[in-house]
Steps between C-alpha positions, in 0.01 A plus 500: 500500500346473815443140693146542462540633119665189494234254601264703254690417217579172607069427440336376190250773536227587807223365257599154537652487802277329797453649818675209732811491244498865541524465886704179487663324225597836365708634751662224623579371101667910475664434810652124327583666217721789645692241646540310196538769326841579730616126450429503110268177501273504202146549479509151392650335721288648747185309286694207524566489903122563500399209287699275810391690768154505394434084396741442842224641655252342267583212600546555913048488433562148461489447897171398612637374877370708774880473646625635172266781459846735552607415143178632359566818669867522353355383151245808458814745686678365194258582252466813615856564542496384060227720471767806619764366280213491220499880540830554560611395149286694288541831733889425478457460102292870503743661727820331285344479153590144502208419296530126315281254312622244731407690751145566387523112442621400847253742690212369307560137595629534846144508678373196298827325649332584843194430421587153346714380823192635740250331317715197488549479820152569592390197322743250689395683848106436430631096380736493759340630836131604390316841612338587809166535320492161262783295679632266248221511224777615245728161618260294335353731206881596406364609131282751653765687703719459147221648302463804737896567558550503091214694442599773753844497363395508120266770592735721713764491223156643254429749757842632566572533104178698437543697793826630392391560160253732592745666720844554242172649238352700749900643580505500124244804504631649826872529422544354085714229402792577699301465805333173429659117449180483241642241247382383200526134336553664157789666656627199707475238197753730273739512807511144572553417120762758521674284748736235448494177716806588635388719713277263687397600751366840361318295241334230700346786752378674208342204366272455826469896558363511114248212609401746812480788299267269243264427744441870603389618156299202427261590820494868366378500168317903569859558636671422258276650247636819661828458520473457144283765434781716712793433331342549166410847621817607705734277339675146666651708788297742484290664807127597505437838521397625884183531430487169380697329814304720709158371389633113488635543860169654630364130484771277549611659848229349664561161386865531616403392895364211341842379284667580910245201617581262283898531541600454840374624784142366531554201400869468722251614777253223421751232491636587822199511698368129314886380649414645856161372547620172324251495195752517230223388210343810562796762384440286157102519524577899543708476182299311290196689572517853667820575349335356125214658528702848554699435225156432235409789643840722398542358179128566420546853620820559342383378175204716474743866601734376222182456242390843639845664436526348146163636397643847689844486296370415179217790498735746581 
């Protein structure tokens, strides 16, 4: 296999990957996980040198002094940096079939560990040392700059679930199961009763990944009307005819630049430029309302292809 042949297969697919991963986080994270790869470090532990790296730099935002402007800059190279790793250790795991549920676990979680620190430490910087556009207005309405950080954070860890939901279905269609990390809490709940507390630490992750998994289907009722609908037709594991994936993926392509929005990038982007200009509250004003209103928007769209695909399945 070829180096480039390589870096093919080390993608989730060219439908869901986003243009400036493609051109950045992509081939540096191939380029991490060769070298991994030749020291035999685990996909995971790559996830895990992320979570640091990235709430290190999370936290470097706090800095609000003119003369310490310098850490901001090596907080958002850090983030970035965890953003490589972040593709490093699922390429590694494609390239290695190291696949794990930990894994799946881990990667899930690692950007809300970010995105907790930075929005923590945005908070303290707008209490702390004010903005250049409201000074210290936040110092003495501290509730205010609460209410906005926990709202961004509670709604980024919404928007990255759903995004990623739509994505492993859409991969669903494009490559089957084996292709996808689409779970299922039906699934998940026999596992973890299937476990005995002695192996902690398998169990308690499952417990909170279940949760996760929950909170996907219950925002997807017309989704998971098809799933259902699906299995019942091509069996548990089964896979929908071509024709079938075909027609589903004809709709939900488009929507897959919008699941790439509400990830990382744009929103990574917005943060960094509130930090430079030193307006932190409005990276969570972005998130509470652009980023929200795209996300009404994709679930509302979503739902309506997976109502159209039912009515599609079933008639046929």
């Amino acid at each position: 296999m070829t180096l480039k042949e390589e870096y093919q297969a080390s993608l989730k697919s060219s439908d869901t990957e986003e243009w400036f991963d493609l051109h950045f986080h992509r081939p540096l994270g191939f380029l991490w996980a060769k070298f991994f790869a030749k020291l035999g470090v685990s996909p995971n532990a790559i996830t895990v040198a992320s979570i640091f790296m990235g709430v290190a730099g999370g936290i470097l935002l706090y800095f609000g002094q003119p003369d310490l402007a310098w850490l901001n800059w090596i907080g958002m190279l850090l983030i970035t940096w965890a953003d490589t790793f972040d593709s490093a250790d699922g390429q590694l795991a494609r390239l290695t079939q190291q696949y794990s549920r930990m894994g799946r676990i881990l990667d899930g979680v690692s950007g809300d560990f970010w995105f907790a620190a930075i929005s923590f430490a945005l908070v303290f910087r707008e209490l702390d040392f004010g903005d250049s556009l409201l000074g210290n207005y936040f110092s003495s309405h501290e509730w205010q700059i609460w209410t906005l950080g926990i709202a961004s954070g509670l709604s980024h860890a919404l928007q990255a679930a759903m995004a990623d939901y739509y994505r492993q279905f859409h991969l669903f269609f494009l490559k089957g199961q084996q292709g996808s990390e689409l779970d299922s809490t039906s699934k998940l709940r026999e596992q973890y009763r299937q476990l005995e507390w002695g192996a902690f630490w398998r169990k308690v992750p499952l417990f909170f990944y279940l949760g996760y998994t929950g909170n996907q289907e219950r925002m997807t009722p017309n989704m998971q009307r098809l799933r259902a609908a699906i299995n019942e037709r091509y069996g548990e594991d089964g896979v929908p005819s071509q024709d079938f994936r075909d027609y589903f993926r004809q709709f939900s392509l488009p929507l897959m630049k919008y699941t790439n929005i509400l990830t990382f990038n744009t929103r990574i982007i917005a943060c960094f430029i509130a930090v430079i200009i030193n307006m932190p509250w409005l990276y969570f004003a972005f998130e509470i309302v652009v980023l929200n209103i795209l996300l009404i928007y994709m679930i509302l769209r979503h739902e309506g292809i997976c109502k159209k695909a039912f009515q599609y399945l079933t008639s046929h």
